[in-house]
PDB file with SEQRES, HELIX, SHEET and CRYST1 records, atoms N, CA, C and O in Angstrom:
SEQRES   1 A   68  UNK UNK UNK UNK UNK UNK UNK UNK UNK UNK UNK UNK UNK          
SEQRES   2 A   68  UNK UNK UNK UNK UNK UNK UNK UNK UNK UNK UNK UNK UNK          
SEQRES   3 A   68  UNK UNK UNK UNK UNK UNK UNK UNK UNK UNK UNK UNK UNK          
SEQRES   4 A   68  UNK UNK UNK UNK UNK UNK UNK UNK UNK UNK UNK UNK UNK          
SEQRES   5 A   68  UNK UNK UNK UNK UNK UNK UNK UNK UNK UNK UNK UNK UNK          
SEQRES   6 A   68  UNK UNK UNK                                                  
HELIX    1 AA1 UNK A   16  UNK A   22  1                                   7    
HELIX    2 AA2 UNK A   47  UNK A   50  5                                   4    
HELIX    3 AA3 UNK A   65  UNK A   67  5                                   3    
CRYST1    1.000    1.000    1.000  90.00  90.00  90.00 P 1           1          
ATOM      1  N   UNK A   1       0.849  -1.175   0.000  1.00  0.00           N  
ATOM      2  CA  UNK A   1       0.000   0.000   0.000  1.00  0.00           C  
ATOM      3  C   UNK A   1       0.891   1.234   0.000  1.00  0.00           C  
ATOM      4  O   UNK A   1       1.864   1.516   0.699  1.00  0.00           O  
ATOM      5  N   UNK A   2       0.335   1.831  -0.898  1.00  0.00           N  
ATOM      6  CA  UNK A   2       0.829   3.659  -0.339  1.00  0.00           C  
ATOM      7  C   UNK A   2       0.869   4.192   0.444  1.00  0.00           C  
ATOM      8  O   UNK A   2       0.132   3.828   1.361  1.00  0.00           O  
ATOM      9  N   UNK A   3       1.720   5.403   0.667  1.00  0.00           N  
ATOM     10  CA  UNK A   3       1.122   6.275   1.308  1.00  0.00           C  
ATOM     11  C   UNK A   3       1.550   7.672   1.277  1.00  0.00           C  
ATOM     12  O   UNK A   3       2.754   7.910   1.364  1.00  0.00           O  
ATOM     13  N   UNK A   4       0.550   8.797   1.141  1.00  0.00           N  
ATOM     14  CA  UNK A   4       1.255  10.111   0.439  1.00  0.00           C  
ATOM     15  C   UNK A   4       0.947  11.055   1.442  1.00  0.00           C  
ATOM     16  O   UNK A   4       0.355  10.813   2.494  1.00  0.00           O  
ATOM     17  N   UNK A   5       1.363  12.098   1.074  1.00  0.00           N  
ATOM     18  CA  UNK A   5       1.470  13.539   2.258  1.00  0.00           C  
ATOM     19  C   UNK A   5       0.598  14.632   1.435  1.00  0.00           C  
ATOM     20  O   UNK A   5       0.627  14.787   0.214  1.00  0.00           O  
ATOM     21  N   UNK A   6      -0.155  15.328   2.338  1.00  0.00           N  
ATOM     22  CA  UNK A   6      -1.027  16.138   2.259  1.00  0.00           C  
ATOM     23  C   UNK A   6      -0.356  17.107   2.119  1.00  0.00           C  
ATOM     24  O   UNK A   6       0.428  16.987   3.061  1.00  0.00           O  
ATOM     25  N   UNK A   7      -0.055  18.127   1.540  1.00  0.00           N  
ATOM     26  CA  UNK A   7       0.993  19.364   1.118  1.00  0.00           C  
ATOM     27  C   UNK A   7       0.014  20.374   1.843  1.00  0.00           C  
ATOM     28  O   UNK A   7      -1.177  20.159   2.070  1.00  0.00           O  
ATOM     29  N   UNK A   8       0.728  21.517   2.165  1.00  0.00           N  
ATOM     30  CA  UNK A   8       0.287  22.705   2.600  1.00  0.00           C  
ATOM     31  C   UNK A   8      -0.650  23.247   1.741  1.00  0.00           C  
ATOM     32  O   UNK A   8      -1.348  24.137   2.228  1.00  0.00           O  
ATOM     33  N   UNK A   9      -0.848  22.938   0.571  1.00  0.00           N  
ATOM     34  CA  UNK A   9      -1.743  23.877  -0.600  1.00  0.00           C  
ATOM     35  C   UNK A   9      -2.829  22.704  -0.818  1.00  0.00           C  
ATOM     36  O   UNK A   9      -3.702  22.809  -1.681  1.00  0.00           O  
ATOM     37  N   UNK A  10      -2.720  21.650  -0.027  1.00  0.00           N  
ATOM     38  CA  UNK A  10      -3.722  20.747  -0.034  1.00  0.00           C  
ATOM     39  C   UNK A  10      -4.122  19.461  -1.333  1.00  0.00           C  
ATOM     40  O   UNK A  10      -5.172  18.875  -1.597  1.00  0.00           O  
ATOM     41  N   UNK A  11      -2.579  19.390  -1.993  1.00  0.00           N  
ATOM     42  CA  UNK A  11      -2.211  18.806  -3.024  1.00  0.00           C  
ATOM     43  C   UNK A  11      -1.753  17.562  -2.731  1.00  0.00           C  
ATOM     44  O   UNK A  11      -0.886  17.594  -1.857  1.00  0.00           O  
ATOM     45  N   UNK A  12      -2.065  16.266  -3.216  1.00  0.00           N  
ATOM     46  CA  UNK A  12      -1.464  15.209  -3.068  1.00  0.00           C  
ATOM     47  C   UNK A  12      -0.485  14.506  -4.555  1.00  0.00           C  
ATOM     48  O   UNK A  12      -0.820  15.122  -5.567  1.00  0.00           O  
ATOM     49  N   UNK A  13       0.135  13.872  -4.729  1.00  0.00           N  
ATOM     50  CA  UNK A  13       0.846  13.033  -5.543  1.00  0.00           C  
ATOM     51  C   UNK A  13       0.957  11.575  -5.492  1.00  0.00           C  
ATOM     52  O   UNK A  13       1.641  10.847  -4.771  1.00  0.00           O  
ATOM     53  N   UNK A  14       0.113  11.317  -6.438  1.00  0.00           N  
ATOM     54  CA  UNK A  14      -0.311  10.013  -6.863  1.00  0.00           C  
ATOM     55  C   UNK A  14       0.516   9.264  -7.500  1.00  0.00           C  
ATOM     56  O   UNK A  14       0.776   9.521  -8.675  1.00  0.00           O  
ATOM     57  N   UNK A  15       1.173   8.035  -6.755  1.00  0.00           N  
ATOM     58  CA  UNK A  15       2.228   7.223  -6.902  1.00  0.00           C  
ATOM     59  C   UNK A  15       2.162   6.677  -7.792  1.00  0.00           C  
ATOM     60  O   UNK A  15       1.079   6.343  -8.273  1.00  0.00           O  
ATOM     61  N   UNK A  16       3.911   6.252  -8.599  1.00  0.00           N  
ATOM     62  CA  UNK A  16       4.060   6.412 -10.270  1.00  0.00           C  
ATOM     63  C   UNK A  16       3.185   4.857 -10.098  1.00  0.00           C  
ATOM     64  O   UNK A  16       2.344   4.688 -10.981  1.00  0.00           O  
ATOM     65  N   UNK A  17       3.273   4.020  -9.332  1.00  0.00           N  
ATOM     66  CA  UNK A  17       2.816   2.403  -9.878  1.00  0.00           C  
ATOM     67  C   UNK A  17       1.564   2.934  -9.767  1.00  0.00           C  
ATOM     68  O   UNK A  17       1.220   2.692 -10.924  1.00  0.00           O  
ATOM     69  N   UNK A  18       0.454   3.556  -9.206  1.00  0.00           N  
ATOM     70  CA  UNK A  18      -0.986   3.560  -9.320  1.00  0.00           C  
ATOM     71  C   UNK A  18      -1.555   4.218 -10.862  1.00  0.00           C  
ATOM     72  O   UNK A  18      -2.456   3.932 -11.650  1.00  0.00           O  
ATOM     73  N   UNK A  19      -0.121   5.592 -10.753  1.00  0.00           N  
ATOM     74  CA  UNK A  19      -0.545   6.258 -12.322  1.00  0.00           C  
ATOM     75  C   UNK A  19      -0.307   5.056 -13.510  1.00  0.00           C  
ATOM     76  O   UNK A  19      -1.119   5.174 -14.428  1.00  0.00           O  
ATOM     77  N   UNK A  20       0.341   4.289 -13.618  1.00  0.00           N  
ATOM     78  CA  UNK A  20       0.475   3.373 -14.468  1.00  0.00           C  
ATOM     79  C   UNK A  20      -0.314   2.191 -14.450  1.00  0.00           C  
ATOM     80  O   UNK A  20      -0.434   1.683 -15.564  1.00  0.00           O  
ATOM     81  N   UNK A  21      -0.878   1.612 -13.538  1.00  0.00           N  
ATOM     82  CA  UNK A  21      -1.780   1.131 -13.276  1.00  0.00           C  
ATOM     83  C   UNK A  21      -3.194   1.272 -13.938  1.00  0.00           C  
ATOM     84  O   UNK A  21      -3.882   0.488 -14.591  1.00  0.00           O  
ATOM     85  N   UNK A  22      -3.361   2.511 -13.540  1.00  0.00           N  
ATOM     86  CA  UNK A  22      -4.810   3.244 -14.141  1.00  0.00           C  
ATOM     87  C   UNK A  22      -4.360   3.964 -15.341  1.00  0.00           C  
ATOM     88  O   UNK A  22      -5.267   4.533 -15.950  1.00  0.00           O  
ATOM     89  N   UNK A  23      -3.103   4.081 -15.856  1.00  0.00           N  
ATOM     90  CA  UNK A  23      -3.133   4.351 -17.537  1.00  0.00           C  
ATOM     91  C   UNK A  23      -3.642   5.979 -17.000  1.00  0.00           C  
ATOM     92  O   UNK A  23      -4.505   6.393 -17.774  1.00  0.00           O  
ATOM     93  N   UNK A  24      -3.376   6.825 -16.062  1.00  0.00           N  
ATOM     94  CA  UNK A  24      -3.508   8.390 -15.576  1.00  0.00           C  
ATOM     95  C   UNK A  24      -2.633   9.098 -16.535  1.00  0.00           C  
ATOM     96  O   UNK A  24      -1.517   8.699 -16.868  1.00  0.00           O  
ATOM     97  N   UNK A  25      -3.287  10.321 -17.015  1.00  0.00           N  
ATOM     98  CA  UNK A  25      -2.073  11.080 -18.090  1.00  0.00           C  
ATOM     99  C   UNK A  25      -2.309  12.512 -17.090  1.00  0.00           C  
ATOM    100  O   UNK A  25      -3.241  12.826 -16.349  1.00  0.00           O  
ATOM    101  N   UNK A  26      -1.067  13.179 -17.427  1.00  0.00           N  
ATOM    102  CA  UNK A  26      -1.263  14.587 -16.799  1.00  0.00           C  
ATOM    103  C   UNK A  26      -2.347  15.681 -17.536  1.00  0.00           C  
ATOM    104  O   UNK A  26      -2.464  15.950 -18.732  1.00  0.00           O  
ATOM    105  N   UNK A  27      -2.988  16.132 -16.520  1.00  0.00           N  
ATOM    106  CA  UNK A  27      -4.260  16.959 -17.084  1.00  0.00           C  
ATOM    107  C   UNK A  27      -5.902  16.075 -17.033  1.00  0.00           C  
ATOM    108  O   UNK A  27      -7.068  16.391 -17.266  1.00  0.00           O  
ATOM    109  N   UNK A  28      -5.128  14.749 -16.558  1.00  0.00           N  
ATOM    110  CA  UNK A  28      -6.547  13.856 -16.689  1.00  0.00           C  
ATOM    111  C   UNK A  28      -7.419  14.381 -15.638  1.00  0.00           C  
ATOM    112  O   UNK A  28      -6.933  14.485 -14.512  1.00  0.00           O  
ATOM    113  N   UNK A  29      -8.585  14.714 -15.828  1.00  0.00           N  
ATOM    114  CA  UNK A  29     -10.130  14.527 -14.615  1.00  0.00           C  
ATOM    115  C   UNK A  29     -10.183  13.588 -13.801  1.00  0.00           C  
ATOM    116  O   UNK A  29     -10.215  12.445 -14.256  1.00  0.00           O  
ATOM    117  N   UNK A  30     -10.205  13.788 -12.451  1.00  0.00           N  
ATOM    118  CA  UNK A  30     -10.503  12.837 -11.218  1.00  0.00           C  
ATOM    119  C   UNK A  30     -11.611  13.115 -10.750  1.00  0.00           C  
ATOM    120  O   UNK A  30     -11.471  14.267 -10.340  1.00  0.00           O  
ATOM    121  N   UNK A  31     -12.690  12.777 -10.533  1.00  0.00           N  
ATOM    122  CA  UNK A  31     -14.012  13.050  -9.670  1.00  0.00           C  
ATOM    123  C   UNK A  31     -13.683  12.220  -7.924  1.00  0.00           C  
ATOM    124  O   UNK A  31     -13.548  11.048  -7.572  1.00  0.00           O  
ATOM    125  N   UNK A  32     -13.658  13.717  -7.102  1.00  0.00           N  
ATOM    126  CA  UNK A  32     -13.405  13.125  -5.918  1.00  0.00           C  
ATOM    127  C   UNK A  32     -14.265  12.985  -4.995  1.00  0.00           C  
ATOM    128  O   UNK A  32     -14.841  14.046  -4.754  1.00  0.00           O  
ATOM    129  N   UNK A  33     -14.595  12.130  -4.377  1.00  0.00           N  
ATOM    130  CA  UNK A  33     -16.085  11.308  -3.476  1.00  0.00           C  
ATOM    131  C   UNK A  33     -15.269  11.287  -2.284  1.00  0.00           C  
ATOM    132  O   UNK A  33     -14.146  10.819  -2.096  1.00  0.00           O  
ATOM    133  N   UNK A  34     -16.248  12.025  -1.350  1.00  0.00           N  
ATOM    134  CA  UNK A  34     -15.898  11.393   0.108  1.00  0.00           C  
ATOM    135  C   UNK A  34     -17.074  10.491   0.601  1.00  0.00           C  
ATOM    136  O   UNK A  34     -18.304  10.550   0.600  1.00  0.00           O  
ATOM    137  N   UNK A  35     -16.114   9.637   1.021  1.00  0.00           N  
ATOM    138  CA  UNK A  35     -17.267   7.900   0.873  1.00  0.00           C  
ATOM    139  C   UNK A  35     -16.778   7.302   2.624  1.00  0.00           C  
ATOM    140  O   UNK A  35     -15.758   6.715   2.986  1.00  0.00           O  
ATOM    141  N   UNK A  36     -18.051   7.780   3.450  1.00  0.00           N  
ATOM    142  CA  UNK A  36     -17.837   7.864   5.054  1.00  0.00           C  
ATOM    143  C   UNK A  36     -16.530   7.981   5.370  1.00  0.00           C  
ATOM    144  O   UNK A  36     -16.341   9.195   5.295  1.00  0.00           O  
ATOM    145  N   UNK A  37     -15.209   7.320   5.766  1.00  0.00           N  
ATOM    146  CA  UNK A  37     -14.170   8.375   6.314  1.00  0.00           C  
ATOM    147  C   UNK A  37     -12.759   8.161   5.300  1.00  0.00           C  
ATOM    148  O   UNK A  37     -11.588   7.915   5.589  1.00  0.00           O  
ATOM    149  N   UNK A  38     -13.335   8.339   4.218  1.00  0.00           N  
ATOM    150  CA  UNK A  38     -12.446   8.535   3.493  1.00  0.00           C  
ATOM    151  C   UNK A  38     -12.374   9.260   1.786  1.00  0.00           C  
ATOM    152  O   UNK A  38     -13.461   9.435   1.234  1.00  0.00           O  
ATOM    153  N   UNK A  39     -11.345   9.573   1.174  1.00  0.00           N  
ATOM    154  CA  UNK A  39     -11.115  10.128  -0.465  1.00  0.00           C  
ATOM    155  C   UNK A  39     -10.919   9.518  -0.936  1.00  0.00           C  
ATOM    156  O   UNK A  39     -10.066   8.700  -0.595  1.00  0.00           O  
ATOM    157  N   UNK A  40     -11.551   9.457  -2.054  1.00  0.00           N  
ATOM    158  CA  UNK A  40     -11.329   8.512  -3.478  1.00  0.00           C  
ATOM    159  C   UNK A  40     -11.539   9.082  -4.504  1.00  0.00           C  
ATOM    160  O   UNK A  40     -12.546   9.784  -4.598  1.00  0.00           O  
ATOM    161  N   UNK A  41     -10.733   8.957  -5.466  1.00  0.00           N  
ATOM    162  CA  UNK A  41     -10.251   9.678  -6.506  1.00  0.00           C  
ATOM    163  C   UNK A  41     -10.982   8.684  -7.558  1.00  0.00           C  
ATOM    164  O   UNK A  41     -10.858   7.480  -7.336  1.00  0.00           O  
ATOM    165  N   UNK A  42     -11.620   9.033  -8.513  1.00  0.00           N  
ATOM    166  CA  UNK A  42     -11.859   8.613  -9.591  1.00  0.00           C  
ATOM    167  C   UNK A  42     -11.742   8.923 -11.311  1.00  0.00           C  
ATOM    168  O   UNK A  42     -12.273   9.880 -11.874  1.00  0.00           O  
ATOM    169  N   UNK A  43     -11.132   8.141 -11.797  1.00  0.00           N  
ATOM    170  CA  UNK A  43     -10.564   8.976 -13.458  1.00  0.00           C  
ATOM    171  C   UNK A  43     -12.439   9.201 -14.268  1.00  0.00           C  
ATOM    172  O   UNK A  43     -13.308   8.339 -14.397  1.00  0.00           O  
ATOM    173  N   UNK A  44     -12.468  10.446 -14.598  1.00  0.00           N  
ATOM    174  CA  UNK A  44     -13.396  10.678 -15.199  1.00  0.00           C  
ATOM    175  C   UNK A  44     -13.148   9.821 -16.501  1.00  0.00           C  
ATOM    176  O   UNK A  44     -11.935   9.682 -16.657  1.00  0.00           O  
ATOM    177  N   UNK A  45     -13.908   9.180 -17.521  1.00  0.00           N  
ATOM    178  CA  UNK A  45     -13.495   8.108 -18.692  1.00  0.00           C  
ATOM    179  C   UNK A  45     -14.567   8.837 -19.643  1.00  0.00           C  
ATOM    180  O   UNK A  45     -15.595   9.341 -19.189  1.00  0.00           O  
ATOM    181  N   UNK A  46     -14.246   8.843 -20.937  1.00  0.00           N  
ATOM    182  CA  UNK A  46     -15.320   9.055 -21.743  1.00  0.00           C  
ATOM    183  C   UNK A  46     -16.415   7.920 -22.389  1.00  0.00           C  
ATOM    184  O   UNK A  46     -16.015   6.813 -22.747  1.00  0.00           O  
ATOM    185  N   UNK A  47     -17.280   8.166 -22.453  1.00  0.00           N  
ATOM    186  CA  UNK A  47     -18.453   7.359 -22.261  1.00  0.00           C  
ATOM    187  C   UNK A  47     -17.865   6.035 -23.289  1.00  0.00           C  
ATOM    188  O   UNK A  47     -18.028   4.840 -23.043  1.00  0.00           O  
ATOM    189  N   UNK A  48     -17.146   6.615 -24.491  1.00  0.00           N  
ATOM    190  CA  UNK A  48     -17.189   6.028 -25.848  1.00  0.00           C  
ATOM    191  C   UNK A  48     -16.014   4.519 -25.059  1.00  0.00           C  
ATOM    192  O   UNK A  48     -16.026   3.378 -25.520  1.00  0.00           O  
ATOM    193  N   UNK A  49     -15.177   4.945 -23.909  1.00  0.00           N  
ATOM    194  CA  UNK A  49     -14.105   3.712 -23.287  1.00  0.00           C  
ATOM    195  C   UNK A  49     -15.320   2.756 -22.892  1.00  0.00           C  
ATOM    196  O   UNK A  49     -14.798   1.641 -22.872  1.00  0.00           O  
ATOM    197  N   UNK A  50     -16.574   2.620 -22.590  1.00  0.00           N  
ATOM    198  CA  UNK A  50     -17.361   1.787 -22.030  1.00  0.00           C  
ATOM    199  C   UNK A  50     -18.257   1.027 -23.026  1.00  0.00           C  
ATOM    200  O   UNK A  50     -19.142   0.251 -22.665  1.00  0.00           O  
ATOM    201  N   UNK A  51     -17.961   1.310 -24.301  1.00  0.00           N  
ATOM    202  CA  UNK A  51     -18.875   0.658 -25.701  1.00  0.00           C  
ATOM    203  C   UNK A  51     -18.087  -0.820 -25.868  1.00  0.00           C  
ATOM    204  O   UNK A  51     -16.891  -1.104 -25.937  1.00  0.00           O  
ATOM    205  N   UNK A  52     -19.182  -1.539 -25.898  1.00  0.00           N  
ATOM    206  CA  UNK A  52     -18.779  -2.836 -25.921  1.00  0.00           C  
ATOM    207  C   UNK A  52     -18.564  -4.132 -24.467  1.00  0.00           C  
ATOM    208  O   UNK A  52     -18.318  -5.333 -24.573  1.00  0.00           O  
ATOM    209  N   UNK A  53     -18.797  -3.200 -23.052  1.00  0.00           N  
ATOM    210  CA  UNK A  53     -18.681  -3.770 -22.153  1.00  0.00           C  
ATOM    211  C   UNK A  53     -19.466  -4.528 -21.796  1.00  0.00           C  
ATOM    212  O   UNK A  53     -19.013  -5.367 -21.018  1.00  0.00           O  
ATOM    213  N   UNK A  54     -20.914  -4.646 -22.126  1.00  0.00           N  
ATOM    214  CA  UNK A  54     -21.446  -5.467 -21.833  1.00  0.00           C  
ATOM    215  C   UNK A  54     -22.083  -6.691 -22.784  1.00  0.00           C  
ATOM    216  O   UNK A  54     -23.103  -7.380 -22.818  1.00  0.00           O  
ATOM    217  N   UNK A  55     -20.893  -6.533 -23.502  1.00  0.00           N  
ATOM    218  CA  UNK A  55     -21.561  -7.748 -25.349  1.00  0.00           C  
ATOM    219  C   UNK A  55     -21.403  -9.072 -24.560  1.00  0.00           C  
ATOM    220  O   UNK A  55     -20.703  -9.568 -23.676  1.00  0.00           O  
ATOM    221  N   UNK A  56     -22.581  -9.406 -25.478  1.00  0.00           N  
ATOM    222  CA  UNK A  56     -22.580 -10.893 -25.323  1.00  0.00           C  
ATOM    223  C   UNK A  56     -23.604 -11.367 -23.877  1.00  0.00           C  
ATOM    224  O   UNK A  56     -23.703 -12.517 -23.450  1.00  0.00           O  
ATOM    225  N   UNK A  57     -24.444  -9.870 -23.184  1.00  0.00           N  
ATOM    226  CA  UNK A  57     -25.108 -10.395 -21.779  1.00  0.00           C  
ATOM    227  C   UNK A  57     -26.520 -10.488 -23.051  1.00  0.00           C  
ATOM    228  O   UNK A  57     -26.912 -10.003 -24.112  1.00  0.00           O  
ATOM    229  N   UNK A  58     -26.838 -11.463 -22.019  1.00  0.00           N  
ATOM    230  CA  UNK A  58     -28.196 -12.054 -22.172  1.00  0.00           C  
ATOM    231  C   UNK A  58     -29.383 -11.026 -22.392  1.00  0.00           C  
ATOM    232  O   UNK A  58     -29.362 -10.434 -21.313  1.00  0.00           O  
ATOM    233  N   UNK A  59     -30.008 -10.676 -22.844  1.00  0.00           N  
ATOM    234  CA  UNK A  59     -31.220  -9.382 -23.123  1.00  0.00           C  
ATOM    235  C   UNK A  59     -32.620  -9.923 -22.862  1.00  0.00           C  
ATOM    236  O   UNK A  59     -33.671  -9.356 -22.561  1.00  0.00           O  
ATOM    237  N   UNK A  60     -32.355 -10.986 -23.039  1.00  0.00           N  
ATOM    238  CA  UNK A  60     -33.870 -11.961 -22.923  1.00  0.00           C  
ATOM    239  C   UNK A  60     -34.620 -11.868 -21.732  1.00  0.00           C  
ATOM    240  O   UNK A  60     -34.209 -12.584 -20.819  1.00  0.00           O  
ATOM    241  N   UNK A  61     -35.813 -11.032 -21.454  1.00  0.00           N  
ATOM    242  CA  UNK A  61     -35.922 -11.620 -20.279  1.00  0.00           C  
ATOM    243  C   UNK A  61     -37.669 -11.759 -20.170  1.00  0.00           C  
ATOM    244  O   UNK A  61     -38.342 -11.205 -21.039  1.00  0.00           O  
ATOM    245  N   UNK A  62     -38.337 -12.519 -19.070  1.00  0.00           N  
ATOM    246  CA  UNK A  62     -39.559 -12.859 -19.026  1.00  0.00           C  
ATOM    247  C   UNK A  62     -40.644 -11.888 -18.491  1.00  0.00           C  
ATOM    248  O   UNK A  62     -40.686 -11.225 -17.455  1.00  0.00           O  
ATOM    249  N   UNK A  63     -41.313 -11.988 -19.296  1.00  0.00           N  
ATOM    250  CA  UNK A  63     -42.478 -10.727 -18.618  1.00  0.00           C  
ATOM    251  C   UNK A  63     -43.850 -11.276 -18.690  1.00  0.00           C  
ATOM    252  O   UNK A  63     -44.215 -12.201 -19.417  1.00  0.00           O  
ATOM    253  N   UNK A  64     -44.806 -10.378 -17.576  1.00  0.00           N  
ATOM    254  CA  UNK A  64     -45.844 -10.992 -17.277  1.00  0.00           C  
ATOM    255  C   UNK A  64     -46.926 -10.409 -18.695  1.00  0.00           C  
ATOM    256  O   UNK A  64     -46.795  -9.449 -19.455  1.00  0.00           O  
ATOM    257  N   UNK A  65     -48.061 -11.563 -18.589  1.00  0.00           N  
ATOM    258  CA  UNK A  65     -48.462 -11.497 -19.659  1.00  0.00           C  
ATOM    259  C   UNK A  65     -49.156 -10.135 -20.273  1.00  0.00           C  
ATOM    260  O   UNK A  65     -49.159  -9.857 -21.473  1.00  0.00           O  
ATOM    261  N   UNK A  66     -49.663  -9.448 -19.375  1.00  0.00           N  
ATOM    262  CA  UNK A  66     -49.927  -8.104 -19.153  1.00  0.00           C  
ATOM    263  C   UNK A  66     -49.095  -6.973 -19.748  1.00  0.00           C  
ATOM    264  O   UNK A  66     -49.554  -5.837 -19.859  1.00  0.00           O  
ATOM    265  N   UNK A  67     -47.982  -7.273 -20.090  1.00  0.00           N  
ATOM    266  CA  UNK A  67     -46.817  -6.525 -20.274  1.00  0.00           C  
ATOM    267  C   UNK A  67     -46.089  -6.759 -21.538  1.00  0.00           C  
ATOM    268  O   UNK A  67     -44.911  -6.420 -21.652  1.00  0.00           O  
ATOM    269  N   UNK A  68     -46.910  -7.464 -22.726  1.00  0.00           N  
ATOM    270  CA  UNK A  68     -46.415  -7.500 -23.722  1.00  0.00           C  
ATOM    271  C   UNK A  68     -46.703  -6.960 -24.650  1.00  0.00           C  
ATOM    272  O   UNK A  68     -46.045  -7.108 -25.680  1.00  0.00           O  
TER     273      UNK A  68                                                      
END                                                                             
């Protein structure tokens, strides 16, 4: 695990194995959540990185007869 220092200007630096990890470029968008006692950083992604993630799920599904 990491661990980083809170700078006086309230800046942190995100360790080179996590930036490489998550494929992070400089200038990238983080959306930051405080999630009960803690920060989490999240890479904003453009919608178009998520096309194709769910191929191949099942679509089929059963409905009542009322509903067709």
């Amino acid at each position: 695990m990491n661990t980083v220092t809170l700078s006086p200007k309230f800046q942190v630096v995100i360790p080179l194995a996590v930036r490489e990890e998550l494929h992070l470029t400089p200038g990238e968008k983080l959306r930051v959540i405080r999630y009960a006692d803690r920060v989490e950083f999240i890479p904003v992604r453009p919608i178009q990185s998520v096309r194709g993630l769910l191929k191949g799920m099942d679509t089929e599904i059963e409905r009542e007869g009322d509903r067709l």
